[in-house]
C-alpha positions as CSV (number, residue, x, y, z in Angstrom):
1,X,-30.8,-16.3,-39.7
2,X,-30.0,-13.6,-37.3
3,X,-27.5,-10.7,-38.3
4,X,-25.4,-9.1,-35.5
5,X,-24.8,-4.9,-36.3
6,X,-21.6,-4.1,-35.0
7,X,-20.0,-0.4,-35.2
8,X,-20.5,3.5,-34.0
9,X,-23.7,5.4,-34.6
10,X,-24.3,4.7,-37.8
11,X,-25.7,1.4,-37.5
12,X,-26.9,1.5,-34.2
13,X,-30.9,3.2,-34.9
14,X,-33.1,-0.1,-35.8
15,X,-35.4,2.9,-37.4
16,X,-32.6,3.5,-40.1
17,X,-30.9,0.9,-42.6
18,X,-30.5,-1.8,-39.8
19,X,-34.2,-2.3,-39.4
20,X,-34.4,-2.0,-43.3
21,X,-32.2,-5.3,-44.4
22,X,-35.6,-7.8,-43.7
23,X,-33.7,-9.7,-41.2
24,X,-33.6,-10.2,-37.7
25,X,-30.5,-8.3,-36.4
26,X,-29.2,-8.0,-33.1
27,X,-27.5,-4.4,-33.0
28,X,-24.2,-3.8,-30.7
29,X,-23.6,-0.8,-32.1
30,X,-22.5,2.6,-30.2
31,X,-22.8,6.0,-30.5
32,X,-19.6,7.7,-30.4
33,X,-16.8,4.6,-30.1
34,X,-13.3,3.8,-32.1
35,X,-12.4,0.9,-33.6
36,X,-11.1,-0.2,-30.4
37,X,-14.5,-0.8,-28.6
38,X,-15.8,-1.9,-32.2
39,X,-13.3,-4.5,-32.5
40,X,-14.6,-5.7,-28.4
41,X,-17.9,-5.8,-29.6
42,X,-17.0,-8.2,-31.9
43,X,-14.5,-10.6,-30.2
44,X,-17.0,-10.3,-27.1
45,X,-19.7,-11.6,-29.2
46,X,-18.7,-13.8,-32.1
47,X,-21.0,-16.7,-31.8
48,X,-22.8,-15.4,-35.0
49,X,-24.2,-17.0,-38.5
50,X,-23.6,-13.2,-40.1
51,X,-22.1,-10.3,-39.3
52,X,-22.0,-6.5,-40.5
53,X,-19.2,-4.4,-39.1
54,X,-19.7,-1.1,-39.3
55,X,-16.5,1.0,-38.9
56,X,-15.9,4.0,-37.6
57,X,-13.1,7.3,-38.4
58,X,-9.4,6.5,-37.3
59,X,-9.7,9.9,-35.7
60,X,-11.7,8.8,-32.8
61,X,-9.3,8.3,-29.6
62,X,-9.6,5.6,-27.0
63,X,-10.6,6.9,-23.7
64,X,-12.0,4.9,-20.6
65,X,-14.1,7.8,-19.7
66,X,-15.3,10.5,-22.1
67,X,-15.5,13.9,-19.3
68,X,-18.6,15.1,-21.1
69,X,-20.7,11.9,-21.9
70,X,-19.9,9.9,-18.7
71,X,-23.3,9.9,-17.1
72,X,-25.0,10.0,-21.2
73,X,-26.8,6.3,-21.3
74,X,-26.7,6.6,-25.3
75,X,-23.2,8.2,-25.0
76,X,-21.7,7.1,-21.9
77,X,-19.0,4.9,-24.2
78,X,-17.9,7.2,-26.3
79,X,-14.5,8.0,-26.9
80,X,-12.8,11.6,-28.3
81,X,-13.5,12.8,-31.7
82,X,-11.0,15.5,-32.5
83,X,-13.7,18.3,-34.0
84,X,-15.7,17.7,-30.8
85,X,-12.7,17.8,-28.5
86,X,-11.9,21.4,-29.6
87,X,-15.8,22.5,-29.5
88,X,-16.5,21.0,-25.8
89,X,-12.9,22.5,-24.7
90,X,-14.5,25.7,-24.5
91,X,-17.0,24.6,-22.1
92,X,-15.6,22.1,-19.7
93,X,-12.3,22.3,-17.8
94,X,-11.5,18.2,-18.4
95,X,-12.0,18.5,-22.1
96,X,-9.5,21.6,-21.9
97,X,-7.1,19.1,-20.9
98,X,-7.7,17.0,-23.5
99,X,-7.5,19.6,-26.4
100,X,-3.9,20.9,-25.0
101,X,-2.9,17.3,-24.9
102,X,-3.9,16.1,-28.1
103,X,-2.8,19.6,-29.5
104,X,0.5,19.1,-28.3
105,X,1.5,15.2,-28.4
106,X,-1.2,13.8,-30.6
107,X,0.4,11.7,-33.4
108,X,-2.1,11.0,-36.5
109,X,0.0,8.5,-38.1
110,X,-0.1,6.3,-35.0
111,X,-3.4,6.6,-34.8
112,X,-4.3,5.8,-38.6
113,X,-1.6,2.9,-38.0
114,X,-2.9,1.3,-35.3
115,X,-6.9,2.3,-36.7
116,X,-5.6,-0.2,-39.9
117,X,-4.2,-3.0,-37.3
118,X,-7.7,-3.2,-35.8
119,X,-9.5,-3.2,-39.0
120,X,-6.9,-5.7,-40.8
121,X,-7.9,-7.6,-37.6
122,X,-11.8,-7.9,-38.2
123,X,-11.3,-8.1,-42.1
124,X,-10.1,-12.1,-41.1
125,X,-13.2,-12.5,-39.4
126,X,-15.5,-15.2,-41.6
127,X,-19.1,-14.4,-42.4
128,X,-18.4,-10.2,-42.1
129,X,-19.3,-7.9,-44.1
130,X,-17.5,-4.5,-43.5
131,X,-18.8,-1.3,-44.1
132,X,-18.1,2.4,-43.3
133,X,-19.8,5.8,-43.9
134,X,-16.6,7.9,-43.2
135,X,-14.1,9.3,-45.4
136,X,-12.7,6.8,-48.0
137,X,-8.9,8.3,-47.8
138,X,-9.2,7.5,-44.5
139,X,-10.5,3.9,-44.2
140,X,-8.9,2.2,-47.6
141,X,-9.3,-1.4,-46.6
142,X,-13.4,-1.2,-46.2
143,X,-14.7,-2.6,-49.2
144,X,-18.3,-0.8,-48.8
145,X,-18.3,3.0,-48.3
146,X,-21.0,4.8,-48.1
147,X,-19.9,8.1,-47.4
148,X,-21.6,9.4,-50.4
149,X,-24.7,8.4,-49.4
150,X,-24.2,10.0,-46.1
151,X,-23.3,13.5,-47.5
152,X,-25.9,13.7,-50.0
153,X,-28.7,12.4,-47.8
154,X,-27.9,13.4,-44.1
155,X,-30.7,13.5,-41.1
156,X,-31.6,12.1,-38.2
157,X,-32.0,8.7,-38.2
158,X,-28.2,6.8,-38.4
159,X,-27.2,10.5,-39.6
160,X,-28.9,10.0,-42.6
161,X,-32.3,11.0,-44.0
162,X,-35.1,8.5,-44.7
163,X,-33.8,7.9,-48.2
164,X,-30.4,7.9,-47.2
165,X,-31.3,5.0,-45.5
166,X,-33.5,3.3,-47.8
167,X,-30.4,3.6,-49.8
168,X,-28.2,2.3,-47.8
169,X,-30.6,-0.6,-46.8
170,X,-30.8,-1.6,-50.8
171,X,-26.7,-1.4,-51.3
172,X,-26.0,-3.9,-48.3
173,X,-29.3,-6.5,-49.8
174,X,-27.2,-6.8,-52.6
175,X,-23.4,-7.7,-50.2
176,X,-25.5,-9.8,-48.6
């Protein structure tokens, strides 16, 4: 049976916990996307027999175009991270402009609101399992978090070190 990866960069390295699981997998994952382009992945390819979802932060914001990652083949979908918005500001004139607008008009519960439409969305998806490695307060409806994982083993490789992967790896043997 083949298992389709969905998500951001944590699943998306075949050398990390995806390769791990002793399955065939077929990864969509992306560096660097919201829940929006997560949630496309999915609907665009849901002709599957098993599915993990791996979700990203609710504080990544939709763009069509990221100004710094545009031309970036591993990056070239990636949508604005606030922390990174402020650090590339200093160095590119269109990410200026992005920092003074989402200083001035950005709206976090909107964005956690419509973050938990998208995931209540995939949650009634059969044969998913949903996962996240980003900060429980923030993404209360995924069942599997392994942020703790992440933080105490990070690295290279889907963030994490080698046996923050094995880890990882083990936990989702058991979901599945």
């Amino acid at each position: 049976m083949m298992t389709y990866i969905f998500g951001d960069s944590f699943a998306v390295n075949r050398d990390g916990w995806v390769g791990m699981l002793g399955r065939d997998v077929r990864i969509f994952s992306q560096n660097g996307v919201g829940e929006y382009k997560i949630y496309k992945q999915v609907i665009e390819n849901l002709r599957f027999d098993q599915a993990i979802i791996c979700h990203t932060s609710p504080w990544r914001v939709h763009t069509r175009m990221h100004p710094v990652h545009k031309n970036n083949l591993i990056r070239e979908n990636n949508d604005f991270l606030l922390n990174d918005v402020e650090y590339h500001s200093k160095i590119n004139k269109d990410m200026k402009l992005v920092n003074e607008y989402l200083k001035n008009y950005y709206d976090p519960e909107y964005q956690q609101g419509v973050y938990d439409l998208i995931v209540d969305k995939l949650l009634e998806i059969t044969n998913t399992i949903h996962i996240t490695f980003h900060e429980p307060e923030d993404t209360k409806q995924i069942a599997h978090n392994f942020n703790d994982i992440y933080k105490q083993h990070p690295g290279d490789v889907n963030h994490m070190s080698e046996d923050g992967n094995i880890l990882t790896a083990e936990k989702i043997k058991k979901i599945i």
